[in-house]
N, C-alpha and C positions, 0 to 999 in steps of 0.2 A: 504494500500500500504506500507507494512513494509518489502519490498521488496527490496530495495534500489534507489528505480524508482520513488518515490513520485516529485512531480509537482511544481513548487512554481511558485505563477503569477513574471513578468516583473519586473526589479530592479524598472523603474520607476515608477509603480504600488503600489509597496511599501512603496518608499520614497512620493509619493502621500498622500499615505493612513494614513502614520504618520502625514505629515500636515496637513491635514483635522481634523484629531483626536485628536492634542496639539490644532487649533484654537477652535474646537467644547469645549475641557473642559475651553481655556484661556476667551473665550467669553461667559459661562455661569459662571464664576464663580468655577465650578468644579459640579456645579450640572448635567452634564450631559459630560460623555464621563469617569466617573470614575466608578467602580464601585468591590462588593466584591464578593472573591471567593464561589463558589457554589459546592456541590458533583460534579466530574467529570467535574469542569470547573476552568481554573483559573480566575481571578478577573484584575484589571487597577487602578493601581496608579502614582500619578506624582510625580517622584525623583526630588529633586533638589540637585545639586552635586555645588563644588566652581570649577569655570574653573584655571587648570593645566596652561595655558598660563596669561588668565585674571583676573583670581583673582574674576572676577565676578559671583554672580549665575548663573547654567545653569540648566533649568528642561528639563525633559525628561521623556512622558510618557509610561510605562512598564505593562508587564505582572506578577504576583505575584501568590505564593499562602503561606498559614501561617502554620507554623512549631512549633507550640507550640508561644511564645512568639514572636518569628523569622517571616518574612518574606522574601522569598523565590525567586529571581528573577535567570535569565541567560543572559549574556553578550554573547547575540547570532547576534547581530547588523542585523537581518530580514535575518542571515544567508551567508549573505555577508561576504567576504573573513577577512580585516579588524577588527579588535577589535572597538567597540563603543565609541563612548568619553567619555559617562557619566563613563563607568567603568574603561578609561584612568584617568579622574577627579580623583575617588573615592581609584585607586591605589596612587597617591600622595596627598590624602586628604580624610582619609576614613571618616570625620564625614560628615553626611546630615540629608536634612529632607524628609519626607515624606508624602501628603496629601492623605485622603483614603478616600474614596464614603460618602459623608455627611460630608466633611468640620473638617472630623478628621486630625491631626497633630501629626507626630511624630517627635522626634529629634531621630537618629539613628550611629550606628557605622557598618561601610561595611567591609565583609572579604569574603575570597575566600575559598569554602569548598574543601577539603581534603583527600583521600582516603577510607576508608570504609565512612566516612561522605558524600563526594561526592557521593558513589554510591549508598546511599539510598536516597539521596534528588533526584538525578536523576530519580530512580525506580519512585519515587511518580511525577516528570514530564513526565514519559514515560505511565504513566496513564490516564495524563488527554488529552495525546496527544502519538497516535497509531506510528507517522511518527515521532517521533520523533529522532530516530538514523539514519533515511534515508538524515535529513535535516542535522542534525550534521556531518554527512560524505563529506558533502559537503565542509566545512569548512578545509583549511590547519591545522588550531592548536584546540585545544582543547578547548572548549566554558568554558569558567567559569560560574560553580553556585557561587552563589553572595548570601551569606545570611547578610540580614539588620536585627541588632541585637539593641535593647531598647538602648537607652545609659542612665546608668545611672549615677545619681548623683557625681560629683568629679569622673568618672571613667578615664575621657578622656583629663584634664583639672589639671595637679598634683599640679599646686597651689592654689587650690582651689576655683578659682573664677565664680563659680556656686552661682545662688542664685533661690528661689521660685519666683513665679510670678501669676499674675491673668492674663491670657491669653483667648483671642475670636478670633478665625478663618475665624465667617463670622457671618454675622446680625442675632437678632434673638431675643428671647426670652428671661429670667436673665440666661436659662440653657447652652447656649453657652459658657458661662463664665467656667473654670476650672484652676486649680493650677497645674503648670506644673512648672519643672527645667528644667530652662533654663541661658546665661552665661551672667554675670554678664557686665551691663557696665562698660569703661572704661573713666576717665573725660577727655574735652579737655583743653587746657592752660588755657581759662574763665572760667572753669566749678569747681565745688565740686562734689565727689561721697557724697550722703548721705544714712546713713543706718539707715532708715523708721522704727520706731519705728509706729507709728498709720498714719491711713490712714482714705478716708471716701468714705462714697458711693453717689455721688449727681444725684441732676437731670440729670444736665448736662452727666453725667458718660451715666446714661440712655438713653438718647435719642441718642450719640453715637453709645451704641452698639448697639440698635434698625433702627438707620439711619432713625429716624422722627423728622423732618418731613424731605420727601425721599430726599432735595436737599443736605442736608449735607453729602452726599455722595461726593461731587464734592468738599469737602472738604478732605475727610476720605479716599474714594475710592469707585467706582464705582461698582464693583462686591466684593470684599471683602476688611475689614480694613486694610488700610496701617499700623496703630499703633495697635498692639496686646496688649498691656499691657492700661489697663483705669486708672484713677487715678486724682484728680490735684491735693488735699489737702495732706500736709505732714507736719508729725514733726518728728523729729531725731536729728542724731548726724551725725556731717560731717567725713568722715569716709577716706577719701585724697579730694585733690586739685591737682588744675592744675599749670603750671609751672608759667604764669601769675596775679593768684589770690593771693590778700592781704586781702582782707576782713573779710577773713573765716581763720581758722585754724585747723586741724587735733584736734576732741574729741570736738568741740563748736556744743551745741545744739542748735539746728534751727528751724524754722517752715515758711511753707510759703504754693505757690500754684502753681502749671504748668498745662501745657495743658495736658501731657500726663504723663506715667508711674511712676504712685505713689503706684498703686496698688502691691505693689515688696517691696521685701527687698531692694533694694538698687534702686535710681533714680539718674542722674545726673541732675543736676541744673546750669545756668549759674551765675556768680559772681553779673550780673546785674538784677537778674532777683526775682521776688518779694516772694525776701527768707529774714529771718533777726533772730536777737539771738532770741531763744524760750522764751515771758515771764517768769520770775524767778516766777510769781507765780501760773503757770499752769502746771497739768499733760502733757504729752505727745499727750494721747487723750483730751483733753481738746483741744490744741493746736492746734491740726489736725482739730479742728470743727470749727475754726474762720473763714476764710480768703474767701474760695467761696459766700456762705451767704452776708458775710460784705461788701464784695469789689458790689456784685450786689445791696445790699442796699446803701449801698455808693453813686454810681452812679448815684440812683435816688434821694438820698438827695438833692447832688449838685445841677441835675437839676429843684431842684422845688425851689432852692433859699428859704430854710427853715433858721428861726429865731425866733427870740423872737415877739411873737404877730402872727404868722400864725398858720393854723391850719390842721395838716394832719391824715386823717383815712387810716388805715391801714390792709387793707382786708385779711385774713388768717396770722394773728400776731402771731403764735404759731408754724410755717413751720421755716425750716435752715434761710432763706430771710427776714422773717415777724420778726423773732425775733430779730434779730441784725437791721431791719427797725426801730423798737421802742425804742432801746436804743440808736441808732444812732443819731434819732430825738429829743430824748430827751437832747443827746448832744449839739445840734446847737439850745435849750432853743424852739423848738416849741409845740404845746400844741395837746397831741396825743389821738385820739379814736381808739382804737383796736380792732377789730374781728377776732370772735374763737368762740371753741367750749366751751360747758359747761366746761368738765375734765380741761382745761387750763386756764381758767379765771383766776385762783391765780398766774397760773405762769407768765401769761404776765404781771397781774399788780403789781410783784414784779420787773419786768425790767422797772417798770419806766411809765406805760402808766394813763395816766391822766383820762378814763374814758375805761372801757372795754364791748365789750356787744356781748353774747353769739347769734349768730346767728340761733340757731334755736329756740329762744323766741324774739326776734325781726331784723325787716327787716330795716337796717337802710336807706335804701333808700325810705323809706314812714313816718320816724319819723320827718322828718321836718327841721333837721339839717343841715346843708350849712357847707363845708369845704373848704378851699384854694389848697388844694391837696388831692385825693386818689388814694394809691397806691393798686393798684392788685399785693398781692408780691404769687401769687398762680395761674393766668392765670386762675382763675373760676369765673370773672364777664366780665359787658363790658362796653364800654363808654357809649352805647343806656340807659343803665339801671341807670348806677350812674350819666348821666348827670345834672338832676334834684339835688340832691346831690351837686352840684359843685357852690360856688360863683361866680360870674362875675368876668373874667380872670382867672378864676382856673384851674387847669391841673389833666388828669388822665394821672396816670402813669400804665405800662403793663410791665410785665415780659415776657408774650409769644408774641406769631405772631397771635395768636387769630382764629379764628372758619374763615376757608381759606384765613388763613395772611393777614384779613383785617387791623389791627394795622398800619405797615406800609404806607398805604394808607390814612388810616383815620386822622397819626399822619400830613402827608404831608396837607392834606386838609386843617385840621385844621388852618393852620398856618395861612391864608386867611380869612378861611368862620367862623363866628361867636364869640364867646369872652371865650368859652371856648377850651381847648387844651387838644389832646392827645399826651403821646412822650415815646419812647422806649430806655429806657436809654441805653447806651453800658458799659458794665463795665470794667474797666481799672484794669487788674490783676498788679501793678506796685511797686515796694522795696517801694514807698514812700507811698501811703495807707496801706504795712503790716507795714511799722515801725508804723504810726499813728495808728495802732489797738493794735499795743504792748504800746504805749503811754496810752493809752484809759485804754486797760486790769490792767495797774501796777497803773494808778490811781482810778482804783477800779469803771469804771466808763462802762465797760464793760466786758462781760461774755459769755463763749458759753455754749450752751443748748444742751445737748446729751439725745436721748431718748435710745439707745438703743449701745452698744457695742459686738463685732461678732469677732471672730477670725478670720485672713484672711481664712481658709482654709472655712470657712462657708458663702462665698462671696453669692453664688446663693441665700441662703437663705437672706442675707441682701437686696442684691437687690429687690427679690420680695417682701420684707417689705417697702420699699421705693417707689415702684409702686402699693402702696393700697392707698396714695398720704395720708395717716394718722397718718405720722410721725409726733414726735414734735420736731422741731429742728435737731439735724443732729445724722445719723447713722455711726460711728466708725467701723472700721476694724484694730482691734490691730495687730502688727507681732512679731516673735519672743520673744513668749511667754510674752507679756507684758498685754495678756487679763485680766482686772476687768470686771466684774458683774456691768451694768449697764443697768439695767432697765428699771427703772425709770427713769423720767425728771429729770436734776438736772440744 
């Protein structure tokens, strides 16, 4: 019907059918109602533009087809008389982003094509659709093609404040992870910007972007991550402040730990919050491998009321946890047996442990030995097993939620039924345990274990090194350009 007679269903049919089609992609997540262009068909992505009045995001989902790098839309509002809002947004605020069939992300720049440009991006719309000039007749003004172009780097932005970042769109695998430019934050009066010299990759990071176990969703987000950038370990240099902050000053190196976006050149940090001077006598990467480890060994210290005359085993001593559990212990003077593997034997019992014993030439829970505490700093034993193991009034300690988060449960019973304990420590990321590990570090009395150091742009591959659960101590992600060669344990 290229006739000028073509049909269009009912305005309200329309406006129907779009809300059906933003609920069907807002309630899956985007796994469904999105999807990519095909010979002879266009494809459905969801723009999100800044609202022209609010200031707020507003998505909107569109028809597309891709033009070389370009992506291709029309500002035909289902044909209706009216211009769209998303391309009213997009005139007073052309930058946006873009999600596309499988949880792709782009950050984009929107313009309106042009004369001979217009009328070949047209031609190739009049292709994948016969009635096309029929519907646009319709229309008082002229529909705009709308081409969404890449934005790159500093293009859009003329002070420069772009920076890399490790970015995830939606759960998944380590390969959801990629390195995208994206803009820099901005500190508030509490905050410091710091410019991330070394980063690290932890469990924690992992089970994040995984969303296991599934409740942490209800922390993160439901259908996909609220926070895109992963991260907590960080050391750098403070790179501004906020108009409030005394603590910090412009060029003071730092190191500490947050919940989120460390994976970047650049994180903001609040003035309060568990950052403190980088020891004077650690690298950068060095520094970045303290604080997550410590602070979860930490907390189970405290609660086993460790000293001089107790005795704590320490179940996988050669993990980021395990290792900083043994010199921590050995701090608070208690008398340590450590498990591990063969390869690490030398290096745990150079942090300090009083007896070490390779697990797979013996079982310590059949050797006879009685302890006052064992820690699971690895979530691969259970209380059933090491109970035997345990003194009268002794405690196991767990790092995980255990085989269907019996832990919690077990650690509650406990408290009642019998004279041994189980208990889940919670670890307190807090300025006063990073200062006490800088204390520690400058009196020579603790160290961090680095097995392995990654450029950030080589994140996917650290992380799936981190999930073969065979690391020693902690894996680094250097950024701008501060990568060493590390190997080896040191």
């Amino acid at each position: 019907m290229a006739d000028g007679k073509a049909r269009l269903p009912p305005r309200w049919f329309i406006k129907t059918a779009w809300h059906v089609h933003r609920w069907i992609v807002r309630a899956t997540g985007g796994r469904r109602g999105l999807w990519a262009p095909r010979p002879g068909k266009w494809g459905a992505l969801r723009l999100t533009t800044t609202g022209r009045r609010s200031g707020e995001p507003r998505s909107v989902i569109v028809g597309y087809y891709e033009d070389g790098p370009n992506l291709v839309s029309m500002a035909m509002n289902g044909w209706g008389a009216a211009e769209p809002a998303w391309w009213l947004n997009l005139q007073a605020d052309p930058q946006a982003v873009v999600e596309l069939a499988g949880g792709v992300r782009r950050e984009v720049l929107a313009g309106r094509a042009v004369g001979g440009e217009r009328d070949r991006l047209w031609q190739r719309w009049r292709e994948l659709d016969e009635n096309l000039d029929s519907y646009a007749a319709r229309r008082p003004c002229e529909t705009a093609v709308v081409v969404l172009e890449p934005r790159a780097a500093g293009r859009l932005i003329a002070d420069g404040k772009r920076m890399r970042a490790v970015v995830h769109d939606r759960y998944g695998p380590p390969s959801v992870l990629r390195l995208e430019d994206v803009e820099r934050p901005e500190p508030e009066k509490d905050e410091v910007l710091v410019r991330v010299r070394a980063t690290t990759v932890t469990r924690t990071d992992c089970g994040w972007r995984a969303a296991k176990p599934f409740f942490v969703r209800y922390f993160t987000g439901l259908h996909r991550p609220r926070q895109r950038i992963l991260g907590m370990e960080l050391a750098g240099e403070v790179e501004a402040v906020g108009a409030a902050v005394s603590e910090f000053k412009v060029g003071d190196q730092v190191f500490g730990v947050t919940g989120f976006g460390a994976n970047a050149e650049f994180v903001c940090v609040r003035e309060s919050a568990a950052l403190a001077p980088r020891p004077a006598t650690m690298s950068f990467e060095e520094a970045a491998a303290v604080c997550d480890g410590a602070c979860i060994a930490l907390a189970a210290i405290l609660r086993a009321d460790l000293r001089s005359g107790r005795t704590i085993l320490v179940y996988g001593a050669s993990g980021s946890i395990g290792t900083a559990a043994v010199q921590l212990a050995k701090h608070y003077e208690a008398e340590v047996t450590a498990v591990c593997n063969a390869k690490n034997v030398e290096l745990v019992r150079s942090l300090g442990a009083d007896r070490v014993i390779d697990y797979l030439q013996e079982d310590f829970t059949k050797n006879g030995e009685r302890y006052d505490v064992i820690f699971d700093a690895v979530g691969k034993h259970s209380f059933r097993r090491c109970r035997g193991s345990l003194r009268a009034g002794g405690i196991y300690l767990e790092t995980d939620l255990g085989f269907l988060w019996h832990v919690p449960p077990l650690a509650l019973a406990t408290r009642w039924i019998g004279d041994k304990r189980v208990a889940l420590p919670i670890p307190k990321y807090t300025k006063e345990n990073v200062r006490l590990l800088k204390e520690l570090i400058e009196a020579g009395k603790y160290r961090a274990v680095i097995d392995r150091a990654y450029p950030l742009e080589h994140v996917v591959e650290a992380t799936t090194y981190v999930e073969t659960g065979q690391k020693t101590g902690n894996v680094v992600l250097t950024v701008n350009g501060e990568h060493t060669d590390s190997a080896q344990p040191s």
